[in-house]
N, C-alpha and C positions, 0 to 999 in steps of 0.2 A: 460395384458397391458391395457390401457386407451381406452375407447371407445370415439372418436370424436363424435361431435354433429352432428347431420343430418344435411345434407343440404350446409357442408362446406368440399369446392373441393380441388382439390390437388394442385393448385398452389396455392390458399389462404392461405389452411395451412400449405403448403411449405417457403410462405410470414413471417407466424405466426411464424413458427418455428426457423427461423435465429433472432427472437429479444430477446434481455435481460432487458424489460425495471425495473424498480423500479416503487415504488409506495407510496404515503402518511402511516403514520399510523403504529401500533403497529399489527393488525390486519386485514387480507386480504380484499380487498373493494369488494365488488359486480362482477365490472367489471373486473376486475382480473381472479375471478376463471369461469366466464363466460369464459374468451378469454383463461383457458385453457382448458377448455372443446372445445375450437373449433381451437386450433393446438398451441397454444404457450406453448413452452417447458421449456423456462428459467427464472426467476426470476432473479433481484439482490439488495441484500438487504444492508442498508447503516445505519446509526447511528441511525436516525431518528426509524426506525421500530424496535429498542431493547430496553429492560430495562431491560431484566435480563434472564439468562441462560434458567429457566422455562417458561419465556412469548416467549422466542424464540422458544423452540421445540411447543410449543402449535402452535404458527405460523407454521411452516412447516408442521406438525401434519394438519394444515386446508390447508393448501395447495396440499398437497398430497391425500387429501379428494377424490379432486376434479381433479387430475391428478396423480399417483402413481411414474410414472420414471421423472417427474419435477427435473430440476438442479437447484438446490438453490445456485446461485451465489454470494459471499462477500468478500469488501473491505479489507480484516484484514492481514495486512504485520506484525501486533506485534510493538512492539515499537511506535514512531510518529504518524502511521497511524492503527488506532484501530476503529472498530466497536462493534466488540464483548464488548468493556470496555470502549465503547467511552465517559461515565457520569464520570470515578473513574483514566482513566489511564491504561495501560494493564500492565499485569503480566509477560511480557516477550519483553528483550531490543530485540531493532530493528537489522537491518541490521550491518549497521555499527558498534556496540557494539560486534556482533560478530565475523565480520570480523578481532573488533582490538585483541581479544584473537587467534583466528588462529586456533582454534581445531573445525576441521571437524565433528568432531564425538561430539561435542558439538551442533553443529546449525543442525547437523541431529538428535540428540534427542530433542532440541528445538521445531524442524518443528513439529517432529511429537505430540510432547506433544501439540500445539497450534492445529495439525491438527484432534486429537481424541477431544479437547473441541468440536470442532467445528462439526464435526461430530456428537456428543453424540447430541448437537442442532440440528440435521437435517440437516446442510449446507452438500455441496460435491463438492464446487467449490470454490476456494481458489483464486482470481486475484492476486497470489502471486508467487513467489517472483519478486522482483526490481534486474536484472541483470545490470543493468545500471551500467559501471564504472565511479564512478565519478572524471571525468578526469580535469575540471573546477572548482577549487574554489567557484567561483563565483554562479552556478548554483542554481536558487533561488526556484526550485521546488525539485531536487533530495535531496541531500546531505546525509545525516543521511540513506536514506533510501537504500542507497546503502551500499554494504559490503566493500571499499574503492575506491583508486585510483589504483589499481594495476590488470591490468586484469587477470593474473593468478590466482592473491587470489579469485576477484570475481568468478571466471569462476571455483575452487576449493568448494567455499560457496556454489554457485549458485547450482549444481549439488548434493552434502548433502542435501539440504532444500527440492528439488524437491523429493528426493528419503524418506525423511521424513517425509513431508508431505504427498506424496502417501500411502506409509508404512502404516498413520491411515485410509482410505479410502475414502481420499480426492484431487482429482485431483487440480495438480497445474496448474496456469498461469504462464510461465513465461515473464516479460514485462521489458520495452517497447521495443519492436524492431523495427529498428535493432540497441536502445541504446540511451539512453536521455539522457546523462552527458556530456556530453560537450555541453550546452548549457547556455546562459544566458537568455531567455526567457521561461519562464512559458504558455506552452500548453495550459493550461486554460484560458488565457487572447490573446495567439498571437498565428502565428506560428512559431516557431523555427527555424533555419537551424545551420548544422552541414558543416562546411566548412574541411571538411578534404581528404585527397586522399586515394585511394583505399587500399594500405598496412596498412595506418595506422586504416583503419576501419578494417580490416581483425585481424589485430595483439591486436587493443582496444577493439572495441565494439563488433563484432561478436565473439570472444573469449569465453564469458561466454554463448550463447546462443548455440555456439557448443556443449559445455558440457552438458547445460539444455535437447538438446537433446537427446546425447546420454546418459541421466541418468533416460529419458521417459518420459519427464514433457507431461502432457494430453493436453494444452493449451499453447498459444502461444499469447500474448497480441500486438497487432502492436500499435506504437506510432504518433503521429501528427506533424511530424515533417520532414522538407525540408533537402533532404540529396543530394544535388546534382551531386557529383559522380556518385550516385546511378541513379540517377531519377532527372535531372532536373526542371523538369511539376512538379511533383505531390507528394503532403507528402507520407508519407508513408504509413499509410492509406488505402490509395486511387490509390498506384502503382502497378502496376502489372510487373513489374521489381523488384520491393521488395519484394513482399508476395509471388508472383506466381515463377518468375524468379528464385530471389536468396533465399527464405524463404525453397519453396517447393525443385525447382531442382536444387537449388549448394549445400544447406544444407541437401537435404533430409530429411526434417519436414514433418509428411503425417496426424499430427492430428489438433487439432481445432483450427483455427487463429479467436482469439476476437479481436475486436477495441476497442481501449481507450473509454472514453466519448464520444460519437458525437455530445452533445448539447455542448461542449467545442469549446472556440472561435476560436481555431486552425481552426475548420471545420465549425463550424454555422456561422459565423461571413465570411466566403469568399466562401463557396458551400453551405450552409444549409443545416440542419440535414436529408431531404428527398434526394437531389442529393447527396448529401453527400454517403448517407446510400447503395446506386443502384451502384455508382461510386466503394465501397467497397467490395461489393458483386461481383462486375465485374472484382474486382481484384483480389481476390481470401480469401478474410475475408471469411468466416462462420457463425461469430455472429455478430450482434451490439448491442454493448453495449448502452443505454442510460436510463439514469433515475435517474443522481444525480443530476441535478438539474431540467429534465425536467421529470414528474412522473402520468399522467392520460392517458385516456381510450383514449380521442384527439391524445394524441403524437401516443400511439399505432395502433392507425387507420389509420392514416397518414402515417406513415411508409409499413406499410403494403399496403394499396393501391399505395403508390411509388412503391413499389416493383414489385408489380402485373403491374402495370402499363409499368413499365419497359421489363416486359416479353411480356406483348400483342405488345409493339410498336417494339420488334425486337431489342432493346439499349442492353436489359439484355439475355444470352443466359437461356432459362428453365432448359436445363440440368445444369447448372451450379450452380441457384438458389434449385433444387432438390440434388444436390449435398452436396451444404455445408449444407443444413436443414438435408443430411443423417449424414454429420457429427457430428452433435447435438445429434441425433439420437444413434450413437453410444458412443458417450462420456457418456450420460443417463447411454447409457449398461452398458458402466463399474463401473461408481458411483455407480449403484443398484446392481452386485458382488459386488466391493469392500467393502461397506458401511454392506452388508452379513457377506464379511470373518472379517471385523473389529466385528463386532459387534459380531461374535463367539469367536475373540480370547481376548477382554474381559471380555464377561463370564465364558472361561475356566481359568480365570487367576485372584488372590486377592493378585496382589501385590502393597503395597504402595509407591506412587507414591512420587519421589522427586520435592520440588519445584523448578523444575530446572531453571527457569528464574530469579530467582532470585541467585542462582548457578553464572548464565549466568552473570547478570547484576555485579555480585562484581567481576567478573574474569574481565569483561570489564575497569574496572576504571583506569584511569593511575593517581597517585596520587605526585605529588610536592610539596615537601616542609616538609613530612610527621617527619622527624628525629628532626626538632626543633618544630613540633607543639604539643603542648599540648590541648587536647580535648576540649571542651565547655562542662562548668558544668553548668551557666545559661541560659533563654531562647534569643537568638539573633533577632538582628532586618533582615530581609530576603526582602531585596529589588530585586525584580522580574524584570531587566532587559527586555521587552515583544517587540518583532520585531511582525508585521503582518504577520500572520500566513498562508501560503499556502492552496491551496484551499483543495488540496490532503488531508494536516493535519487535517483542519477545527480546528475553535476557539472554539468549544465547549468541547475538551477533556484537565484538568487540568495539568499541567506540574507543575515541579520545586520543592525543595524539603522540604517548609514551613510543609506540612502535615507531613511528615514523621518525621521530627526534634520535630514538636510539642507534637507528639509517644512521644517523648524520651527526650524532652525538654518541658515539660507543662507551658506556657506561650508567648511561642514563636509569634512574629507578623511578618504577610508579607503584602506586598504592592507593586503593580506592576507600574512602573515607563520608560519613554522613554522622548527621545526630546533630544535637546542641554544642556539643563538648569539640565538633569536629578542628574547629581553626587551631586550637590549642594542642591539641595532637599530632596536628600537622606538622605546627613548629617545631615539637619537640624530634617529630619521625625524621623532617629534613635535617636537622644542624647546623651548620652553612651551608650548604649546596642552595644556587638558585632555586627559589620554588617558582614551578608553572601551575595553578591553578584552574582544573578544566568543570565546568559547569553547565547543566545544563537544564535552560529556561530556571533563570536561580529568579526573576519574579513569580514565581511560583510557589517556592521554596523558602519560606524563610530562616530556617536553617541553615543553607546556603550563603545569603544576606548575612547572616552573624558569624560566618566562618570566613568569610571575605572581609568584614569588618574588623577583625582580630587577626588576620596575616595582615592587612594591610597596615594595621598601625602601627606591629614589629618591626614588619619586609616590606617597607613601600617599594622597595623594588620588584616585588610578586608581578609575575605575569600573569592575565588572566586571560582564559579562552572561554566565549558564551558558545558551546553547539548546539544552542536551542534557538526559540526568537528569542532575540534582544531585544528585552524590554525594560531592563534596568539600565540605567546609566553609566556607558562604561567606565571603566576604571581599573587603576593600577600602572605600571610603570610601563606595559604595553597592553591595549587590549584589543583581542581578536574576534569579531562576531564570526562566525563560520559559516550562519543559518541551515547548520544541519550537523549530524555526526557521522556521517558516514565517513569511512576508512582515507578515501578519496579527499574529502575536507581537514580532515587530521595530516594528512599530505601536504595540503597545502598551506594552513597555521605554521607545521613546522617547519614550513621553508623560510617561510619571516622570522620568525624565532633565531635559527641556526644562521641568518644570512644566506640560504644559502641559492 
């Protein structure tokens, strides 16, 4: 095991060991592999520190230099929310895509195929999956990222994924609990609340996270959000009625509860990310997360002396902060078995692998209109419908399906378009050329709605593609639900498009 640096005591590195921060950069900074040399045990890494499958293992590869059982923690739900392929789009639809095919045994060879990339990179902590059901239309941070609106199906997905992802020797998260889909506010900008009574939390939202348990997810991600049945004071977070009460003793969950964000407005923005952080740990969190947007050697310090601090003034119990740093401790253990038996049973093993997401993504499509449409033999104009992108998603990973159609249709142009004025623009930016129409969750949008309305009753022959849920009625001269935008679902819209 890792030898600590001299001179650093057991509540400091007890301090060290419950944080997960992130950090700038392609490759580990200074003060990073300092702070694991003196008790921080977990990394988490985010878009920004990848460019490509080789620069990644090279990274963990130095990072285990300097610490051997380190949890290399990441964002990568597949679909929408992609690290791993966050410059190109990921190879594998999201939640939602595969909850609209229904086959278990699809999203459990999914996880695990996404969970052995990730593995082969070094990673062994997955913040994944999204058991959230999305119960809310409206909800402007879930959507896609949920396996639907139906808590048996989620709570059916949810338990596949986890056992899939384990499977490559990748410990799951599963999040947010106790359930972020019925909400209309986005965590990262507010705090949420969930106005519902107790059966129907029982019967919605805690549904899938019963199953995530009993299917052995490693982690357990709590969410920032006001659920007052539960816990009128305090998000959940930050409740010890939620994580301690109902997490640990009604559900009987005994492994590692992570926090969302902490620099997210839910919690910086009304406790700050140090009271924040001491108020989590008292409730019975294990990790905090932080380091998507807040990422130096300062935040790390800071936390950690909150913490410490919290234990000499008597707020925080020691036992409790030794506690959850043991459960870190243990989750380590298993990642470095697991990530062992993975890594022997594919070198006992040269079988070629199917591209299963892509499998995934064309079983996903629900296609209308498909019996009077005849394919596109020229290259079409591919007006890019574009809503502001969640923080979760981030605007840096490409959507929609121009790239793909261009495969297969050499000439093809796209241009991304929003506002009131958009349909009208459109027409005039295409001229003839076919227009493809790409949107996403355009009930949302109404915008959207009036730009669809005005190509349509120039160009009823307009194609339309929904990458979002489909929740408006489809329409136009073909339309394509995708339920999701990842690169891999653009993939396969364009393939109905082109014929091909």
């Amino acid at each position: 095991m890792t030898t600590l640096a001299s001179g650093t005591d057991t509540l400091t590195r007890d301090a060290l060991t419950v944080l997960q921060p992130g950090f700038p950069g392609t490759t580990a900074p200074d003060w990073l592999l300092r702070r694991l040399g003196e008790g921080l045990a977990s990394v988490g890494l985010f878009g920004r520190n990848i460019a490509s499958p080789e620069q990644l293992s090279s990274l963990t590869a130095q990072l285990r230099s300097e610490r051997d059982d380190v949890l290399v923690a990441i964002d990568e739900e597949g679909g929408d929310v992609t690290r791993l392929e966050a410059r190109t789009g990921s190879s594998f639809p999201g939640n939602h895509a595969l909850g609209a095919v229904d086959d278990v045994n699809l999203t459990r060879e999914v996880a695990h195929e996404l969970g052995r990339r990730l593995a082969a990179c070094g990673v062994n902590l997955n913040w994944a999956p999204s058991a959230d059901v999305n119960s809310n239309p409206s909800n402007p941070v879930i959507g896609v990222r949920s396996f639907g609106a139906d808590p048996e199906s989620v709570a059916r997905h949810t338990a596949a994924y986890v056992t899939g992802l384990q499977s490559a020797g990748v410990a799951a998260c599963t999040k947010h609990f106790p359930g972020h889909g019925d909400t209309a506010v986005d965590s990262h900008h507010a705090l949420p609340r969930i106005d519902a009574d107790l059966p129907v939390l029982e019967r919605r939202e805690l549904l899938p996270f019963r199953a995530a348990i009993a299917a052995g997810t490693r982690a357990v991600m709590s969410a920032h959000i006001l659920v007052p049945t539960l816990d009128p004071e305090h998000p959940a977070t930050l409740s010890l009625r939620i994580l301690t009460d109902l997490l640990r003793g009604q559900l009987g969950y005994d492994g590692l509860i992570v926090t969302d964000g902490m620099e997210m407005q839910a919690i910086a923005a009304t406790y700050g990310i140090e009271r924040g952080s001491v108020l989590a740990i008292a409730a019975g969190a294990d990790a905090i997360c932080v380091g998507g947007g807040l990422a130096d050697d300062e935040t790390v310090r800071r936390l950690r002396d909150a913490l410490v601090g919290a234990v000499r003034s008597g707020e925080l119990p020691e036992e409790r902060l030794a506690e959850a740093a043991e459960r870190v401790r243990e989750l380590a253990r298993w990642a470095a078995s697991a990530s062992a038996t993975e890594e022997a049973s594919n070198t006992a093993s040269d079988v070629t692998r199917v591209d299963i997401g892509l499998v995934a993504a064309r079983r996903a499509l629900t296609v209308t209109g498909a019996e009077d449409f005849t394919p596109l033999t020229e290259p079409p104009y591919v007006a890019l419908l574009t809503p502001v992108a969640n923080i979760a998603v981030g605007d840096e990973t490409p959507w929609g399906v121009a790239a793909e159609l261009e495969r297969l249709l050499p000439g093809t142009e796209t241009a991304g378009f929003s506002g009131d004025d958009a349909g009208s623009v459109i027409l005039k930016a295409a001229g003839t050329r076919r227009i493809v129409a790409v949107v996403r969750d355009e009930h949302r949008h109404p915008w959207m709605t009036a730009a669809l309305d005005t190509l349509l009753a120039a160009r009823p022959d307009t194609v339309v593609v929904e990458m979002g849920v489909p929740q408006a009625p489809p329409r136009g001269a073909l339309h394509i639900a995708t339920h999701g935008a990842a690169r891999v679902c653009g993939h396969a819209a364009a393939e109905v498009i082109a014929g091909a």
